[in-house]
MARBA-3410 file (N, C-alpha, C, O; in Angstrom, 1 decimal):
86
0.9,-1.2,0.0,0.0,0.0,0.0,0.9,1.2,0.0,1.2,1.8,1.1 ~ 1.3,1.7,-1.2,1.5,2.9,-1.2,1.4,4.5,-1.1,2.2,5.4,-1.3 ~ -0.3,4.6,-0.6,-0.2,6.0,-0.2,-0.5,5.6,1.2,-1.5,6.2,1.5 ~ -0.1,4.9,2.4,-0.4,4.8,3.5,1.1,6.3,4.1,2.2,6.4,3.7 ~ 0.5,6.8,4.8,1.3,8.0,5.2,3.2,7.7,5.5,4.1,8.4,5.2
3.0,6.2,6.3,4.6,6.0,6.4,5.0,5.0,5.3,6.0,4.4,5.5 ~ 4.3,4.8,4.3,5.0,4.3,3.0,6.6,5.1,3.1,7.6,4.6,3.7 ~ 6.5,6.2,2.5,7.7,6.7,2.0,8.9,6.8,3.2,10.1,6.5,3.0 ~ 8.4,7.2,4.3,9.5,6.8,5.5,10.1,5.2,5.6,11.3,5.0,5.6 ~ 9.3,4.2,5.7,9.6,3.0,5.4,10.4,2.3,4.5,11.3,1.5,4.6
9.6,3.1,3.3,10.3,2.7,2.0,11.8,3.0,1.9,12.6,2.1,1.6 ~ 12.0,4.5,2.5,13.7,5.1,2.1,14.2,5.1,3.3,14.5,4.0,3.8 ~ 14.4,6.2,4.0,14.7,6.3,5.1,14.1,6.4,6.6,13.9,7.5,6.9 ~ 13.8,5.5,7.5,12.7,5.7,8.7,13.3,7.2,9.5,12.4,8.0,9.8 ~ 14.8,7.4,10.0,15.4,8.4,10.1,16.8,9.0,9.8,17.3,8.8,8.7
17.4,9.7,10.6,18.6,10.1,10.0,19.9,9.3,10.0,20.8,9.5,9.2 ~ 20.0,8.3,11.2,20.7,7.5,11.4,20.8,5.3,11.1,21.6,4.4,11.4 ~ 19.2,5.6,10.4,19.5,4.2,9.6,18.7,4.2,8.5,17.7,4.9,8.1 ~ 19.2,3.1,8.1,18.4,2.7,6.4,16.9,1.9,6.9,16.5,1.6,8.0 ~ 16.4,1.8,5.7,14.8,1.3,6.2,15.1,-0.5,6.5,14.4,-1.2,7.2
16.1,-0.8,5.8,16.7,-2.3,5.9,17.2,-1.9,7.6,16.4,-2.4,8.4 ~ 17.9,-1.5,8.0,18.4,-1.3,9.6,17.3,-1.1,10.4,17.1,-1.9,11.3 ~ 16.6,-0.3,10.4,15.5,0.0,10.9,14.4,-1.4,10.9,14.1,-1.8,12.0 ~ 14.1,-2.0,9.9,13.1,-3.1,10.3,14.3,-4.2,10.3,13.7,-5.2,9.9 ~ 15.5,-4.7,10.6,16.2,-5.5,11.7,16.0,-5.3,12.8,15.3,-6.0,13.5
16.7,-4.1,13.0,16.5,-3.4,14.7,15.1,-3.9,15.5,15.0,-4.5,16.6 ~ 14.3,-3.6,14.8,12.8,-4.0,15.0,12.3,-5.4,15.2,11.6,-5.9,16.2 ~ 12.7,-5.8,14.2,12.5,-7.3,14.1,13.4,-7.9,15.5,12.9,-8.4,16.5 ~ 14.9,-7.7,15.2,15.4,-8.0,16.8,14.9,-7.6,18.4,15.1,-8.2,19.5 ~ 14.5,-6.6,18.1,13.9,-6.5,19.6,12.6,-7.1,19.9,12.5,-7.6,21.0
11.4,-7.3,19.0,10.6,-8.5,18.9,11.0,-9.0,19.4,11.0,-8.8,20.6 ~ 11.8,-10.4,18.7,12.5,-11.7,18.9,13.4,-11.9,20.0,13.7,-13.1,20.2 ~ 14.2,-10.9,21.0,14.5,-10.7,21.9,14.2,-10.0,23.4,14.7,-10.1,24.5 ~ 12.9,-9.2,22.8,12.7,-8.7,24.0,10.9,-8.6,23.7,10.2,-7.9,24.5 ~ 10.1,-9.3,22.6,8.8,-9.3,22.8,7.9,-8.3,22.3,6.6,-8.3,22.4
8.8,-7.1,21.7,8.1,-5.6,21.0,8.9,-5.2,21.0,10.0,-5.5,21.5 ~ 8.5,-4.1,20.0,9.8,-3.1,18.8,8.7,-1.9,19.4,7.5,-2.0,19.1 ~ 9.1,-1.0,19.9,8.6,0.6,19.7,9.1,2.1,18.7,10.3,2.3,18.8 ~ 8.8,2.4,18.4,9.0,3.8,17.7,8.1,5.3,17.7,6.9,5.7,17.6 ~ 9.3,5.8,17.9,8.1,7.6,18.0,8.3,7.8,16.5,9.2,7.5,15.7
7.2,8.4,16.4,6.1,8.8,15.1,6.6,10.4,15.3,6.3,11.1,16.3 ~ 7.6,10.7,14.2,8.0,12.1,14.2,6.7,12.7,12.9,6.4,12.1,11.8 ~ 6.4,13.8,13.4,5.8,14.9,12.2,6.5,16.2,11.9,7.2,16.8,12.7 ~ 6.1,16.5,10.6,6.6,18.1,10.5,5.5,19.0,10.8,4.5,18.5,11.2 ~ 5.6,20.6,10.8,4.9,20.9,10.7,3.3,21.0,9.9,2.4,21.6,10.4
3.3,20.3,8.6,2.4,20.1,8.0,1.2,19.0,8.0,0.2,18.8,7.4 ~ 2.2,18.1,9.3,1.4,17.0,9.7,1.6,15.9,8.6,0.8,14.9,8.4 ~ 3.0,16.2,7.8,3.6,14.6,7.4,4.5,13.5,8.3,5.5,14.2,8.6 ~ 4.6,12.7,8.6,5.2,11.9,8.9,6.8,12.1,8.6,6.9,12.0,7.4 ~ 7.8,12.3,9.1,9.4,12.7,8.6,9.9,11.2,9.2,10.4,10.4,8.4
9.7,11.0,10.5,10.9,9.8,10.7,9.9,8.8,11.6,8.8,9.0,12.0 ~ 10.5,7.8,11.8,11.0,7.4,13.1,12.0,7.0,13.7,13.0,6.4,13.3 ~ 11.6,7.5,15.6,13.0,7.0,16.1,12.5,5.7,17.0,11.5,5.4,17.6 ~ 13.5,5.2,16.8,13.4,3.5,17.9,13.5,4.1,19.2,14.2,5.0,19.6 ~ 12.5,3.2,19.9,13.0,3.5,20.8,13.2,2.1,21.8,12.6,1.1,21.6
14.0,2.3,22.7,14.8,0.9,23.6,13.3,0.6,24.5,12.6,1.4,25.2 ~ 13.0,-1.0,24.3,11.9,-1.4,24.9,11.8,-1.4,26.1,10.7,-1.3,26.7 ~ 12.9,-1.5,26.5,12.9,-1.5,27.9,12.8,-0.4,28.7,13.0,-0.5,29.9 ~ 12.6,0.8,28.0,12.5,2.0,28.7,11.0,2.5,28.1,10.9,3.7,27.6 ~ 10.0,1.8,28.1,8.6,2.2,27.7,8.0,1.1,28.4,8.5,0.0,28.8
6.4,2.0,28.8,6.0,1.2,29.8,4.4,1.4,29.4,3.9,2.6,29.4 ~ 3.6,0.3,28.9,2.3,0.9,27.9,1.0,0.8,29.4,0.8,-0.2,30.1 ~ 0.3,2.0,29.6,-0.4,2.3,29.9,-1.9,2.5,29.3,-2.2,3.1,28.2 ~ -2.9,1.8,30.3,-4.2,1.5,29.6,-5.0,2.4,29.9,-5.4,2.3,31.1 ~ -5.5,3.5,29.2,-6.7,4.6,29.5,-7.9,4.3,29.8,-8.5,3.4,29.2
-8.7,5.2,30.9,-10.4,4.5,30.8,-11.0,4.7,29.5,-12.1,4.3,29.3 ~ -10.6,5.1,28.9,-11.2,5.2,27.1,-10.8,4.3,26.0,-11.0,4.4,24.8 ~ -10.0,3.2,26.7,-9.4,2.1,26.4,-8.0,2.4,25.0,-7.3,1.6,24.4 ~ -8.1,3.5,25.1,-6.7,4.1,24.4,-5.4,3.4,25.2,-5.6,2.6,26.1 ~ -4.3,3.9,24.8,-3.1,3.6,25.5,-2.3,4.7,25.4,-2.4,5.6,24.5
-1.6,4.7,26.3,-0.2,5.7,26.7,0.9,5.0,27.1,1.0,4.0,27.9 ~ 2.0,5.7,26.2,3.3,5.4,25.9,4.3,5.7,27.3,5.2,6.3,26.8 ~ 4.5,5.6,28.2,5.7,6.4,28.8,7.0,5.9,28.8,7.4,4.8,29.0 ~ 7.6,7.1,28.3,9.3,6.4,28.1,10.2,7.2,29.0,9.8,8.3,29.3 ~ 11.0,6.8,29.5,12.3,6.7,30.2,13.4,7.3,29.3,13.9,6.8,28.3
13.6,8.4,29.9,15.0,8.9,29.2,16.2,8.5,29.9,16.0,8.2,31.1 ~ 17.5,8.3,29.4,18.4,8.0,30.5,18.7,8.2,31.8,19.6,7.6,32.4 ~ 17.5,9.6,32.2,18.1,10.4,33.4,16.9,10.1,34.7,17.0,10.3,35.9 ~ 15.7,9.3,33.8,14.7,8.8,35.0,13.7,9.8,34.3,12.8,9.8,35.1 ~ 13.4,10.5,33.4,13.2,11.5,33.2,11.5,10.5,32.6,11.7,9.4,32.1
9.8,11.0,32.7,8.9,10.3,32.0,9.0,11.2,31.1,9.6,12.3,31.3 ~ 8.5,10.8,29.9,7.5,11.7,28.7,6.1,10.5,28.1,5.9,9.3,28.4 ~ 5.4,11.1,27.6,4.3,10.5,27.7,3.6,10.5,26.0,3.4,11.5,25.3 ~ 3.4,9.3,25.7,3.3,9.3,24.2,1.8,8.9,23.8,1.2,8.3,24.7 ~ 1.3,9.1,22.9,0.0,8.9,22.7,0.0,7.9,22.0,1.1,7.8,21.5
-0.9,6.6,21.5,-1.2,5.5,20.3,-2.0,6.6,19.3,-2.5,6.2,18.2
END
């Protein structure tokens, strides 16, 4: 499916520091090693999709909303939350 919004991120580059082949390894290995692959969903300002960054599974922690949504919280190195939306 090519007009799905992260076609072209996928396709070429997910972000600035890997190929789309590195990027679905990375992924794939954390699956198979740790159970889930996460990634933040970067936008521009026009509300396209530019990257993603991976992020380390073990520093996300998925939270279940009474609206049955979920929330992301990740762990920066420093202890630090940030809080991500699905």
């Amino acid at each position: 499916m090519t007009d799905h919004p992260l076609a072209d991120v996928l396709a070429a580059r997910p972000n600035d520091h890997q190929t789309a082949f590195e990027w679905r390894e990375q992924a794939t290995a954390q699956c198979v090693l740790g159970g889930n692959a996460y990634a933040e969903i970067r936008w521009n300002a026009a509300g396209d999709v530019v990257s993603l960054k991976p992020l380390p599974p073990r520093s996300v922690t998925i939270v279940k909303l009474p609206n049955d949504r979920h929330r992301y919280d990740v762990a920066d190195g420093n202890g630090r939350l940030r809080s991500l939306l699905a």
